[in-house]
Structure formats: C-alpha cells, structure tokens
Backbone as CSV, one residue per row, in Angstrom:
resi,resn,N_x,N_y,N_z,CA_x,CA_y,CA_z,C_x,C_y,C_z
1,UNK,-65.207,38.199,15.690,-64.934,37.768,14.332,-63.772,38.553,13.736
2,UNK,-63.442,40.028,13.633,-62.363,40.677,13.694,-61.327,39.837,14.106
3,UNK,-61.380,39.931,15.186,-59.965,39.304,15.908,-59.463,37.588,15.228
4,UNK,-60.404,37.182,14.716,-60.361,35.479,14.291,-59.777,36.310,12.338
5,UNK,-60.308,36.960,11.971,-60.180,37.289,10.902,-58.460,37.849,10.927
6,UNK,-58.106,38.579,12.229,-56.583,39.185,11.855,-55.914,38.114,11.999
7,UNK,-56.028,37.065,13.098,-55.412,36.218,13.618,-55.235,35.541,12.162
8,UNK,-56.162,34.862,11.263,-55.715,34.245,9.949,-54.991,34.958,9.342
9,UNK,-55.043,36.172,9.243,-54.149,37.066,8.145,-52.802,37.205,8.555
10,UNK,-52.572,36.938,10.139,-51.383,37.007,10.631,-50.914,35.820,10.256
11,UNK,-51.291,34.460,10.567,-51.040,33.242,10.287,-50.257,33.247,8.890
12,UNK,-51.387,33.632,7.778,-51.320,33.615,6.884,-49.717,34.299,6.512
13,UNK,-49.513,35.081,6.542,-48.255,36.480,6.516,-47.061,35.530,7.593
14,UNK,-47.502,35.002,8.237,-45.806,34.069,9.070,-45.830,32.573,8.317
15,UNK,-46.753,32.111,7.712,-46.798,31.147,7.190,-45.491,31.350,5.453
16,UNK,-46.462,32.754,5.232,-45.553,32.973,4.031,-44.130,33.311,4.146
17,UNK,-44.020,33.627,5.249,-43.000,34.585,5.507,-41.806,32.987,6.076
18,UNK,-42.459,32.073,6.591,-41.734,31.108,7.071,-41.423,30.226,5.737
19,UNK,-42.148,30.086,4.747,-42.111,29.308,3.019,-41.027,30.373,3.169
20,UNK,-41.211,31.482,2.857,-40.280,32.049,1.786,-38.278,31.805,2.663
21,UNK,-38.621,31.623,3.909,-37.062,31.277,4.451,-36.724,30.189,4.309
22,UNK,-37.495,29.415,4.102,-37.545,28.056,4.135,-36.681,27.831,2.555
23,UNK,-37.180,28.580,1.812,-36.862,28.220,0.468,-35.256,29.348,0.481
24,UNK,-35.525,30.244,1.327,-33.697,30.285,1.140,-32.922,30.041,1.962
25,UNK,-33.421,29.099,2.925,-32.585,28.241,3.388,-31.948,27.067,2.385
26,UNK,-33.029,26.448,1.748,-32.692,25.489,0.676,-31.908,26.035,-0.162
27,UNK,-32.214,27.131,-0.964,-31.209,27.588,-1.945,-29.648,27.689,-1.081
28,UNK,-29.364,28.158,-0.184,-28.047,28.365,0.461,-27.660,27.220,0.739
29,UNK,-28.733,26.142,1.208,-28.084,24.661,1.287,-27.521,23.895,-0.183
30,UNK,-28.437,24.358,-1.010,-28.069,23.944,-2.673,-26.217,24.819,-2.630
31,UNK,-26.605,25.723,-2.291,-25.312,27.105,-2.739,-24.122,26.487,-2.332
32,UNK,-24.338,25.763,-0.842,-23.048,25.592,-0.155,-22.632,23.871,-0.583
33,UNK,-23.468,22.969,-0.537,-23.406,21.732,-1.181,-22.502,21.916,-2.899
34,UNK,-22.916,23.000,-3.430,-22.238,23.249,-4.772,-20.731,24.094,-4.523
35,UNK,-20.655,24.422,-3.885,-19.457,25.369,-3.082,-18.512,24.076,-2.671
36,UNK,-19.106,23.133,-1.950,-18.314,22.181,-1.370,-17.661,20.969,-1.966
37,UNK,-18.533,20.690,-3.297,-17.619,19.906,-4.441,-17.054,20.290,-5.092
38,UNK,-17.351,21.271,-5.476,-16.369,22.837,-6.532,-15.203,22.403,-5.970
39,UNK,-14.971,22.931,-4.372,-13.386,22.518,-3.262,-12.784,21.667,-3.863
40,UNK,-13.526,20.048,-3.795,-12.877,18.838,-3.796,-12.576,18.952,-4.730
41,UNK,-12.885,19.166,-5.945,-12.073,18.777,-7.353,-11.130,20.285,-7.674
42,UNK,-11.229,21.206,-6.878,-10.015,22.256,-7.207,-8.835,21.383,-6.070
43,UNK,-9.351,21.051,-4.974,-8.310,20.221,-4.410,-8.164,18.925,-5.078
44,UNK,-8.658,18.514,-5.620,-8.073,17.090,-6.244,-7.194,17.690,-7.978
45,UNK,-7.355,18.955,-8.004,-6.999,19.178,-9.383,-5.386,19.788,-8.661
46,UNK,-5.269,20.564,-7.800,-4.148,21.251,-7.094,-3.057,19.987,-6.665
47,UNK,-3.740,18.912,-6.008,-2.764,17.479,-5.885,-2.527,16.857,-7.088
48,UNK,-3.126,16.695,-7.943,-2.768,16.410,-8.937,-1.737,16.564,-9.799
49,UNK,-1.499,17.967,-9.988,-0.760,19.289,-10.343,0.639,18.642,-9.740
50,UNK,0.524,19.134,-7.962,1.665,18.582,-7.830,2.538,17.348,-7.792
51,UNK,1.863,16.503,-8.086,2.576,15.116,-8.359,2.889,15.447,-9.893
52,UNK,2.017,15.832,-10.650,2.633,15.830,-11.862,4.169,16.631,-11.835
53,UNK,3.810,17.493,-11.246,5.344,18.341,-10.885,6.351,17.316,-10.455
54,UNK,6.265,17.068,-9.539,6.711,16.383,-9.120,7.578,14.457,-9.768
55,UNK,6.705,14.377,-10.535,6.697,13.280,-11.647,7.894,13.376,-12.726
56,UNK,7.192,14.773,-13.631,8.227,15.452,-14.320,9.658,15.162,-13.564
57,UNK,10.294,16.106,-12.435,11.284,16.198,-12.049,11.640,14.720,-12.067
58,UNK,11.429,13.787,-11.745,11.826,12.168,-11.276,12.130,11.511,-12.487
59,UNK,11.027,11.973,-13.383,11.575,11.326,-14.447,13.036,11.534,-15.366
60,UNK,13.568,12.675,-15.121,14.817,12.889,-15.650,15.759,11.713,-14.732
61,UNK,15.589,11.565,-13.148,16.372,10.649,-12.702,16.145,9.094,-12.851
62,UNK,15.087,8.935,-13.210,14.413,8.035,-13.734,14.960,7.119,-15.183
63,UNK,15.141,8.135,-15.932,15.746,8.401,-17.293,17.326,7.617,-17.109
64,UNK,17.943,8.428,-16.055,19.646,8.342,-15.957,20.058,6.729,-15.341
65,UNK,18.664,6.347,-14.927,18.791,4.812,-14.016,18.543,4.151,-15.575
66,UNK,17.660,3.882,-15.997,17.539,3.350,-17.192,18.502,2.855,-17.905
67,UNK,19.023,4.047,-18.239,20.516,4.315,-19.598,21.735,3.701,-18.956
68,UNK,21.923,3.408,-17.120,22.870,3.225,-16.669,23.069,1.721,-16.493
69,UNK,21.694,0.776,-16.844,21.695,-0.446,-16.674,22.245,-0.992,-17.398
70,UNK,22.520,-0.713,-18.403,23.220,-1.552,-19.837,24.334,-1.802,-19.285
71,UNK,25.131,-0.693,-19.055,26.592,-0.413,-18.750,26.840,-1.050,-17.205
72,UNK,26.159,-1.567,-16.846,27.077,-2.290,-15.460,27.178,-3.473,-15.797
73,UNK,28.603,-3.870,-14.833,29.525,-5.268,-15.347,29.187,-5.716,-14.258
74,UNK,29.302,-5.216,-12.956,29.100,-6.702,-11.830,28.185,-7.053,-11.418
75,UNK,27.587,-8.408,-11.345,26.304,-8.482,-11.288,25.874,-8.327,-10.038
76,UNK,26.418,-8.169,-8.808,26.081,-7.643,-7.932,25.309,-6.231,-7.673
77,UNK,26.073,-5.801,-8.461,25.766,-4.004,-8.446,24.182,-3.843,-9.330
78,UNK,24.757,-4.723,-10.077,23.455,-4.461,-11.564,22.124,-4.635,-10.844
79,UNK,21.952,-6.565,-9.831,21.240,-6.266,-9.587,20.778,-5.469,-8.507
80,UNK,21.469,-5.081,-7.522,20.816,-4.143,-6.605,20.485,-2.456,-7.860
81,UNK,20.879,-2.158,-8.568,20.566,-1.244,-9.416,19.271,-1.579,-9.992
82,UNK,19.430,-2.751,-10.693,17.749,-3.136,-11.069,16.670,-3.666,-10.389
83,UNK,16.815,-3.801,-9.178,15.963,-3.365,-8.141,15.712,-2.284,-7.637
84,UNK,16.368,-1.272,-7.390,16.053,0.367,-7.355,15.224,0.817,-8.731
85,UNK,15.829,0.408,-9.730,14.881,1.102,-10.426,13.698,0.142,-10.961
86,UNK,13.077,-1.269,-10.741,11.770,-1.769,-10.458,11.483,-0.878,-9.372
87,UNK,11.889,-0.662,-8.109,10.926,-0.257,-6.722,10.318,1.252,-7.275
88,UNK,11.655,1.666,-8.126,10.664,3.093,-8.596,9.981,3.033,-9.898
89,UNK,9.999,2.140,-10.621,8.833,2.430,-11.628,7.406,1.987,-10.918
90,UNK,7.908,0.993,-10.208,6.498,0.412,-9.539,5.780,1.863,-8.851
91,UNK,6.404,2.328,-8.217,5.978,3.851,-6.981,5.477,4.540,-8.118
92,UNK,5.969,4.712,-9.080,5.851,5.886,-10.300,4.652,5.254,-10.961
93,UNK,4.140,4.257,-11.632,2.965,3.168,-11.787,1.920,3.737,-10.523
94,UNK,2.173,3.519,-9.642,1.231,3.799,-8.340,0.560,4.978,-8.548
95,UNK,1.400,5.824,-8.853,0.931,7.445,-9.255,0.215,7.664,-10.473
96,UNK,0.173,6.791,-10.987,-1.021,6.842,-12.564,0.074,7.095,-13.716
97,UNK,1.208,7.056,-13.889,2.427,7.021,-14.663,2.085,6.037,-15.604
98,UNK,2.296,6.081,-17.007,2.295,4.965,-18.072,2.996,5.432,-18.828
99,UNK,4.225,4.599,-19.021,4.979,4.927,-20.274,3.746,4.530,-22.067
100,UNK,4.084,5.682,-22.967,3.391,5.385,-23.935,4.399,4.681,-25.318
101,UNK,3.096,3.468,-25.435,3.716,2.680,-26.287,3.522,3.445,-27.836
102,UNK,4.782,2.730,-28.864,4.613,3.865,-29.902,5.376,2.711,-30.590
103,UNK,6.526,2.176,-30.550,7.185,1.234,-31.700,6.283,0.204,-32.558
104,UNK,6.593,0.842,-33.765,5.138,0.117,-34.751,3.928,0.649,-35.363
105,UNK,3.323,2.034,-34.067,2.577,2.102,-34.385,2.337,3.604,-35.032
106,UNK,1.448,3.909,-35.400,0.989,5.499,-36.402,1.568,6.629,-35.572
107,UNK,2.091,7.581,-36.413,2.632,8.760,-35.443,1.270,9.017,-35.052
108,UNK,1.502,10.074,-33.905,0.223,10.119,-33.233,0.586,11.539,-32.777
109,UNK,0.351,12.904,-33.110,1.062,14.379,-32.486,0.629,14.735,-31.226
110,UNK,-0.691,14.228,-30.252,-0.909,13.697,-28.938,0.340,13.297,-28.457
111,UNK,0.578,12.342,-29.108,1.353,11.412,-28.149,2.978,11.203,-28.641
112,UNK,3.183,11.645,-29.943,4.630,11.604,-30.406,5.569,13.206,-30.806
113,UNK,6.976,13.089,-30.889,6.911,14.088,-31.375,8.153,13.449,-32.067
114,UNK,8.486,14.427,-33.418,8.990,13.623,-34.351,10.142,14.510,-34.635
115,UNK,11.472,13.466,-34.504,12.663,13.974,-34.234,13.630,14.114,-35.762
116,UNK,12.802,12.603,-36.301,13.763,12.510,-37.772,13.347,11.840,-38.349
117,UNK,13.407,11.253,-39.872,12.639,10.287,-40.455,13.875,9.338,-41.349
118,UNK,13.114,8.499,-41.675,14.041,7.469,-42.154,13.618,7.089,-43.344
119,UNK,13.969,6.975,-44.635,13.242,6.275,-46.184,13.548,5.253,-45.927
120,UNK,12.104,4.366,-45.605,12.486,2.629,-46.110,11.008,2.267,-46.805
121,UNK,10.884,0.734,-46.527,9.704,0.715,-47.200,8.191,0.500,-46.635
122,UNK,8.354,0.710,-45.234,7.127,0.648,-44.256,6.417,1.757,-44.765
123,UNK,4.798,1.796,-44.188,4.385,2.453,-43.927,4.601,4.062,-43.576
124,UNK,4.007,4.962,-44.372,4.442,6.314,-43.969,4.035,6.414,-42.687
125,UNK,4.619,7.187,-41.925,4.342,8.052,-40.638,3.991,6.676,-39.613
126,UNK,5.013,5.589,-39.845,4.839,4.494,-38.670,6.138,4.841,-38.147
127,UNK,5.940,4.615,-36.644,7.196,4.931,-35.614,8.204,3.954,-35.855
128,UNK,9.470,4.028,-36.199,10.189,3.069,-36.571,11.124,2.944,-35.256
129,UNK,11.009,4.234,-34.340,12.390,3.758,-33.075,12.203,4.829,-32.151
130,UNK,12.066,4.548,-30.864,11.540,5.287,-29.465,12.996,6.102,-29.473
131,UNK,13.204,7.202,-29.185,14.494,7.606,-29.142,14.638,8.130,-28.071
132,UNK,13.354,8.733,-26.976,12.780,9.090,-25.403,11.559,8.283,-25.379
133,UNK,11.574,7.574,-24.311,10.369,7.253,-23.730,9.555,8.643,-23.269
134,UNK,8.014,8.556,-23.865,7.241,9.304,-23.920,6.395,8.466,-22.546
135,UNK,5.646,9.698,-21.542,5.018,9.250,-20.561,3.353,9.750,-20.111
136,UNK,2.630,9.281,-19.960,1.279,9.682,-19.479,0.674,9.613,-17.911
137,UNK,0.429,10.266,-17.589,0.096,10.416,-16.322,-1.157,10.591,-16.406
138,UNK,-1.476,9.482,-15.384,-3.287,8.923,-16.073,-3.876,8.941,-17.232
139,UNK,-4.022,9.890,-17.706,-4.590,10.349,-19.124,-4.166,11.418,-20.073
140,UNK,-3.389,12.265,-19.292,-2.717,13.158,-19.303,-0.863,12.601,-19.903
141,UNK,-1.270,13.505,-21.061,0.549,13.220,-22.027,1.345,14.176,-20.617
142,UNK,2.282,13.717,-20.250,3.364,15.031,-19.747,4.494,14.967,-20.199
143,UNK,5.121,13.911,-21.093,6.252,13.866,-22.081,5.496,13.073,-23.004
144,UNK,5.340,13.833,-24.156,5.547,12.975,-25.698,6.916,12.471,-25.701
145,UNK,6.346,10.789,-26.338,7.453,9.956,-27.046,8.320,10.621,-28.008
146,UNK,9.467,10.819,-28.505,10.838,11.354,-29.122,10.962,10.300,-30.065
147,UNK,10.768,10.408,-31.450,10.712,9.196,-32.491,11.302,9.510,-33.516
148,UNK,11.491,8.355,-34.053,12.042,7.998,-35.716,10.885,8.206,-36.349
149,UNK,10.377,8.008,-37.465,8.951,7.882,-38.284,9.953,7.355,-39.634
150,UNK,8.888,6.582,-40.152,9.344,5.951,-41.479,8.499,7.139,-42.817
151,UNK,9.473,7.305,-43.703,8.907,8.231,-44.757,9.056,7.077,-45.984
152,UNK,8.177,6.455,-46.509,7.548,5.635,-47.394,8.276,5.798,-48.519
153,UNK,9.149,4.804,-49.193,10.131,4.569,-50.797,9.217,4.261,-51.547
154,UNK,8.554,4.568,-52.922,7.692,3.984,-53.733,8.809,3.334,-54.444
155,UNK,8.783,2.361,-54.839,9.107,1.288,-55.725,9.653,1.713,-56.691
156,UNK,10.786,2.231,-57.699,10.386,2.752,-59.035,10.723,1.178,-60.339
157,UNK,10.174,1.252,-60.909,10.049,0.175,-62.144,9.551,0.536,-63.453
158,UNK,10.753,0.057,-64.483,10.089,0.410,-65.659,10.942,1.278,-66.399
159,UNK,10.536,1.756,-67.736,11.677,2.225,-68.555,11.781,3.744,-68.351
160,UNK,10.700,4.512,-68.051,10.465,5.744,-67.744,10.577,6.382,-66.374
161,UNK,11.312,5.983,-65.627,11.072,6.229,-64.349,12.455,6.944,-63.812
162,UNK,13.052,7.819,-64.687,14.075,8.563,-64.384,15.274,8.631,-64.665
C-alpha cells in the first residue's frame, strides 16, 4: 500500500509538473504568435514608409510633367507626353496616391494650407484656387493642397456706413 500510495503522489507531482509546462508552453506560443504580427505590421509600416519616400520624391517630377503639358505645340510630342504622364499617375494611383480635392470647398488645415486670400463675396474660408496640388497617400496627407481662400465682403448699405 506504501508503494501504491508514492506511486500516486509521484503521478500526482509529474502530472502537475506536466500542466504547469504545458501552460508555458501555451503562454510562449501566445508570446511568439504576438511577436509574429507585431513583425508584419512594423514590416508593413517600414514598406510603407518607403514608398511614401519614395512618392514624395516623384511627385516633384510628377509636378514638372503636368506644368509642361500646356506648353507643347506638336501634337505628336504632346501626345506621347500625355501618355507618359497618364502611365504615371495611373502607377502612382496603384500606390494608394489621391490627389486631394479642395476647389469650392471649406479650408480644411488637414488638408490645405493657405497661401493668400482674396475679398470677394463667397463664403469665408472657401478655397477659391488650387495653386499646388495637395496629395494623400491612402489616408495619409503627404502634401497639403497650396490655396487661395476667399475672405468674405459684407455688403455695406445705408447712410451710416462710413
């Protein structure tokens, strides 16, 4: 009976002893499963990064294709020019690129930045004229729009009014 009695207590003591690895095995499996998505989104945040880098820089050449379309005379040239620069807005689109729209609408300090203002009779603080295309990358501003803003004329009328 001794011997049946240690034999349970031994049982007992590898039984516990096997729970208790068991459970940090799990925790280290929790540890490393949390370790291993942590990675993916510091690597999806690090690629990210560099396209935006990367984005930035393009868009200045980006910029110089734009401004250069007006000014060509032969239509040969123009259009192979305005096909280079569709093939790259499209590539630049691909990359999560959105130019931000702004003519018309409320300054927005997210998304605008305000270069000069104009007295007429619109609406205060409505964008009256894109002066840089402002750009977003996915969700992300990486150039604010460069704007006009309208600064609001009140009306004056009447005998007292200056």
């Amino acid at each position: 009976m001794d011997e049946i009695g240690q034999l349970k207590t031994e049982l007992e003591e590898k039984t516990k002893l096997s729970e208790d690895r068991l459970e940090r095995l799990r925790y280290l499996q929790a540890e490393f499963d949390n370790y291993r998505k942590w990675q993916e989104k510091e690597k999806a945040a690090i690629i990210a990064l560099a396209n935006e880098t990367l984005i930035k820089d393009l868009l200045v050449v980006f910029d110089d294709l734009e401004r250069a379309l007006p000014s060509l005379t032969h239509e040969k040239n123009k259009a192979g020019i305005e096909m280079i620069y569709k093939n790259f807005n499209k590539i630049l689109c691909a990359y999560g690129l959105q130019p931000i729209p702004c003519l018309g609408k409320k300054f927005d300090p997210q998304f605008h930045e305000v270069l000069c203002t104009e007295k007429c009779g619109k609406e205060q603080n409505t964008v009256l004229e894109e002066l840089e295309k402002g750009y977003q990358l996915k969700s992300k501003v990486i150039r604010p729009s460069k704007v006009k803003i309208a600064e609001h004329v009140m009306e004056e009328t009447g005998e007292n009014n200056g």
